[in-house]
Backbone as JSON Lines, residues from 0, in Angstrom:
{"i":0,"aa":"X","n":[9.92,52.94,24.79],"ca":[9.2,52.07,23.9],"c":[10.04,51.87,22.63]}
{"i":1,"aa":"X","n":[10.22,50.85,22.37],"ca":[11.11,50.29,20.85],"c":[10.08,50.17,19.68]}
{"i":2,"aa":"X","n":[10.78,50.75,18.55],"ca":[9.83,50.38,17.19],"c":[10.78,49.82,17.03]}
{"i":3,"aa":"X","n":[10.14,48.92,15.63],"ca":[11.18,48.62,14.41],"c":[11.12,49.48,13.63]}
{"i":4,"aa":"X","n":[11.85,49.43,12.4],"ca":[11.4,49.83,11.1],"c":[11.77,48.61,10.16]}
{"i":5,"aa":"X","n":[10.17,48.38,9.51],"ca":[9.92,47.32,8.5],"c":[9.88,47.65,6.66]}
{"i":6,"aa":"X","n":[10.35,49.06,6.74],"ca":[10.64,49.37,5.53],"c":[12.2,48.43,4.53]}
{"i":7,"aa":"X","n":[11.28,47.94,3.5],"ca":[12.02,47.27,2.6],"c":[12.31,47.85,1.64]}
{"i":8,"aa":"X","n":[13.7,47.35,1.22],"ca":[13.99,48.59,-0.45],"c":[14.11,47.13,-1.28]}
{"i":9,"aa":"X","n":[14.17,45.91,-1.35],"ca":[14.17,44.45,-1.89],"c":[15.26,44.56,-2.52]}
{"i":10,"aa":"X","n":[16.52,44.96,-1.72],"ca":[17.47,44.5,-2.5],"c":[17.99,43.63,-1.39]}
{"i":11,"aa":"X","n":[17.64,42.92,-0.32],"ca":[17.79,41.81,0.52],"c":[16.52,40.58,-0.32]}
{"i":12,"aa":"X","n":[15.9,41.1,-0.98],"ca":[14.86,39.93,-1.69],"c":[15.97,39.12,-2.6]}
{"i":13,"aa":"X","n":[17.01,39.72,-3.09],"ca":[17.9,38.91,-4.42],"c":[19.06,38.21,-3.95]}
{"i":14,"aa":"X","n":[18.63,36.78,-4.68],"ca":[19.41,35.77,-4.37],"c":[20.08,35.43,-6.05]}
{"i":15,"aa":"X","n":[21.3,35.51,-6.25],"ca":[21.98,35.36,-7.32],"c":[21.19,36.26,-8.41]}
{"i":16,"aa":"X","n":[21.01,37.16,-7.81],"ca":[20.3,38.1,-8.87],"c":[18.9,37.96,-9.45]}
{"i":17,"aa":"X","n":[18.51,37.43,-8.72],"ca":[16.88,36.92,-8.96],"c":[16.24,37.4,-7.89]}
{"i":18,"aa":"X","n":[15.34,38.02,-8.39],"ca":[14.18,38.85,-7.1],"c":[13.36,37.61,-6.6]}
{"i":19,"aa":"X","n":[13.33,37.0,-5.69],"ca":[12.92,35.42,-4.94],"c":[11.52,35.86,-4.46]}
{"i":20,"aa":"X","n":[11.31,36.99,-4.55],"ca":[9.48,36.99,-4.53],"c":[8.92,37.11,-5.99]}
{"i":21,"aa":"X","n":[9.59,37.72,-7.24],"ca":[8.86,36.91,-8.18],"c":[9.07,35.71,-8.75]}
{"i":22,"aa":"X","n":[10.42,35.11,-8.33],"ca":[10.26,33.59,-8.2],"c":[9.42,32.95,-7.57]}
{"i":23,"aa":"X","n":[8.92,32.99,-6.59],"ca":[8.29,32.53,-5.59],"c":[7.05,32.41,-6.36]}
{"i":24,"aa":"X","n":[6.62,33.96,-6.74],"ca":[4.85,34.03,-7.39],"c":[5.23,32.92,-8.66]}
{"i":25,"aa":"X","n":[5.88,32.73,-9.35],"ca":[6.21,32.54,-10.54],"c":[6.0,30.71,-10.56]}
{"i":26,"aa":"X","n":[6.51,30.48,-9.89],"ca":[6.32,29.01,-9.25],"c":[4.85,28.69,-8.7]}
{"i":27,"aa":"X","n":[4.58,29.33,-8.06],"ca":[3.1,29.27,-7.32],"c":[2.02,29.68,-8.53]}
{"i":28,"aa":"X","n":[2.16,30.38,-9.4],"ca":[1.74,30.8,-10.69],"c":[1.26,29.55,-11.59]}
{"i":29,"aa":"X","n":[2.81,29.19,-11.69],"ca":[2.72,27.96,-12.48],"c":[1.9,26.58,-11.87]}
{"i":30,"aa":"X","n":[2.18,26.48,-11.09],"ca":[1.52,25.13,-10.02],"c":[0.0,25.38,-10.17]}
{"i":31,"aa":"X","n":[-0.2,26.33,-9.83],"ca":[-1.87,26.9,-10.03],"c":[-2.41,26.35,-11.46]}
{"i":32,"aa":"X","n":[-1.79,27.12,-12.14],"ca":[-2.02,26.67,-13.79],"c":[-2.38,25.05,-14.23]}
{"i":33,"aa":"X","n":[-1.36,24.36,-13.78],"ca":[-0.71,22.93,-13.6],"c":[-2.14,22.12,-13.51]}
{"i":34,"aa":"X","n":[-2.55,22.72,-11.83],"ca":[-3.65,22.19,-10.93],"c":[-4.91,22.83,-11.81]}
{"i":35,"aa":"X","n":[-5.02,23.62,-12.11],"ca":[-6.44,23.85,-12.5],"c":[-6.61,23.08,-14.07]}
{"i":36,"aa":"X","n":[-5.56,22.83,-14.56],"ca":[-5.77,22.14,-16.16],"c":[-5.74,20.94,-15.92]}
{"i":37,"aa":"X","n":[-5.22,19.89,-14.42],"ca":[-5.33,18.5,-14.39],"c":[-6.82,18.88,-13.68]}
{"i":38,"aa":"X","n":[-7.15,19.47,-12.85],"ca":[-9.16,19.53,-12.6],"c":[-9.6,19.55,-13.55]}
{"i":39,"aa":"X","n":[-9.65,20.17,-14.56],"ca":[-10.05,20.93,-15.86],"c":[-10.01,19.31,-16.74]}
{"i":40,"aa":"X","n":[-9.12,18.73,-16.92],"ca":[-9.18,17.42,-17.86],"c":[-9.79,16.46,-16.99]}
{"i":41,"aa":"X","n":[-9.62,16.24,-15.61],"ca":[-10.44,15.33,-15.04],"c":[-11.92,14.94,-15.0]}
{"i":42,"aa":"X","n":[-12.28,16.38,-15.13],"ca":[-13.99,16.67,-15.3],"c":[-14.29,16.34,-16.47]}
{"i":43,"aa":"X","n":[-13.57,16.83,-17.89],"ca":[-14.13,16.27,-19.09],"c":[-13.75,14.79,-19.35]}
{"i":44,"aa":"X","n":[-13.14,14.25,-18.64],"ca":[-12.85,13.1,-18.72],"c":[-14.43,11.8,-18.21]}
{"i":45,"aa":"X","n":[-15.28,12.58,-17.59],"ca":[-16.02,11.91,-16.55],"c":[-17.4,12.49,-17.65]}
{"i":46,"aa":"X","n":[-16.54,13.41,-18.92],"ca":[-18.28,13.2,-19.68],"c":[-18.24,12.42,-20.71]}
{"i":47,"aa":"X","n":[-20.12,12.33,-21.05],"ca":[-19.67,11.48,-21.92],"c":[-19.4,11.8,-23.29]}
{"i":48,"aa":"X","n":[-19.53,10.97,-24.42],"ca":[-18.56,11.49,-25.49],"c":[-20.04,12.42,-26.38]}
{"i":49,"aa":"X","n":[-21.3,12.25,-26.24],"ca":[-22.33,12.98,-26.47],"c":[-22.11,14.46,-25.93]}
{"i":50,"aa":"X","n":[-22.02,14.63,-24.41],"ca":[-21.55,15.89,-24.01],"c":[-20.06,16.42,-24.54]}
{"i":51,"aa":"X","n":[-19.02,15.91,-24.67],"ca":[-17.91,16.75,-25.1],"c":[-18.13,16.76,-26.2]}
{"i":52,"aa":"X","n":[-19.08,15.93,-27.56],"ca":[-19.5,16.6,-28.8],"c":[-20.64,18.08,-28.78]}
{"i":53,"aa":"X","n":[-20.85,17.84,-27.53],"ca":[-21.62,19.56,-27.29],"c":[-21.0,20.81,-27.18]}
{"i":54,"aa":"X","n":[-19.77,20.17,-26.42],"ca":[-18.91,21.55,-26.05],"c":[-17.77,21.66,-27.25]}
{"i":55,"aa":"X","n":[-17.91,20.52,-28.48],"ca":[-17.27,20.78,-29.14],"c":[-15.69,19.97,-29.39]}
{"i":56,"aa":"X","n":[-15.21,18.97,-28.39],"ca":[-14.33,18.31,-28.52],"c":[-14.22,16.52,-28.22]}
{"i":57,"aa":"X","n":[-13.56,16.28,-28.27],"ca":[-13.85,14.37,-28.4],"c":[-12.65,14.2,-27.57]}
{"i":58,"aa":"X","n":[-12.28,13.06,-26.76],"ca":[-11.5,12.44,-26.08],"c":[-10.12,12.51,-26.67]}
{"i":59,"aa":"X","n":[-9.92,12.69,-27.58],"ca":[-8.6,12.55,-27.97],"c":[-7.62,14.27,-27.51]}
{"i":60,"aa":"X","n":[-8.96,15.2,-27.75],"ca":[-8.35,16.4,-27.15],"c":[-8.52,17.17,-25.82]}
{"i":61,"aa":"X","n":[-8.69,15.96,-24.91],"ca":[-8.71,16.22,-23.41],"c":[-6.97,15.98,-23.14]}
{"i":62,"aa":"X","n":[-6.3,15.33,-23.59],"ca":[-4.85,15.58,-22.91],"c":[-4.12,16.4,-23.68]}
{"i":63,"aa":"X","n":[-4.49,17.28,-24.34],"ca":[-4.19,18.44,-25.1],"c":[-3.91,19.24,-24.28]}
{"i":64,"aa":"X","n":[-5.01,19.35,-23.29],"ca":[-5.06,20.84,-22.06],"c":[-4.08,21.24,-21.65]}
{"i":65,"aa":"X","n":[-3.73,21.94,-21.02],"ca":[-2.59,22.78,-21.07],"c":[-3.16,24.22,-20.28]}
């Protein structure tokens, strides 16, 4: 019967000296961020200017988000 062995020490993870799995998260990190602040402005975009004076902000600081 054959095993492998799947033990990693991640020094096959580095590509020009960059650990490419926290690149990887780091990117996917960011994109996340990206995506949830263009949902995030889309929705206040769709209230009206009575409701974003409730929550406290006016149209001019919906493309602020970030």
């Amino acid at each position: 019967m054959a095993t492998f062995d799947q033990t990693r020490t991640g020094a096959n993870d580095r590509i020009f000296g960059v650990n490419l799995g926290s690149a990887i998260n780091s990117v996917v990190g960011r994109l996340a961020a990206w995506n949830d602040a263009r949902v995030t402005r889309d929705a206040l975009r769709k209230l009206s200017d009575r409701e974003l004076d409730d929550i406290g902000l006016n149209r001019g600081d919906i493309e602020d988000i970030r």
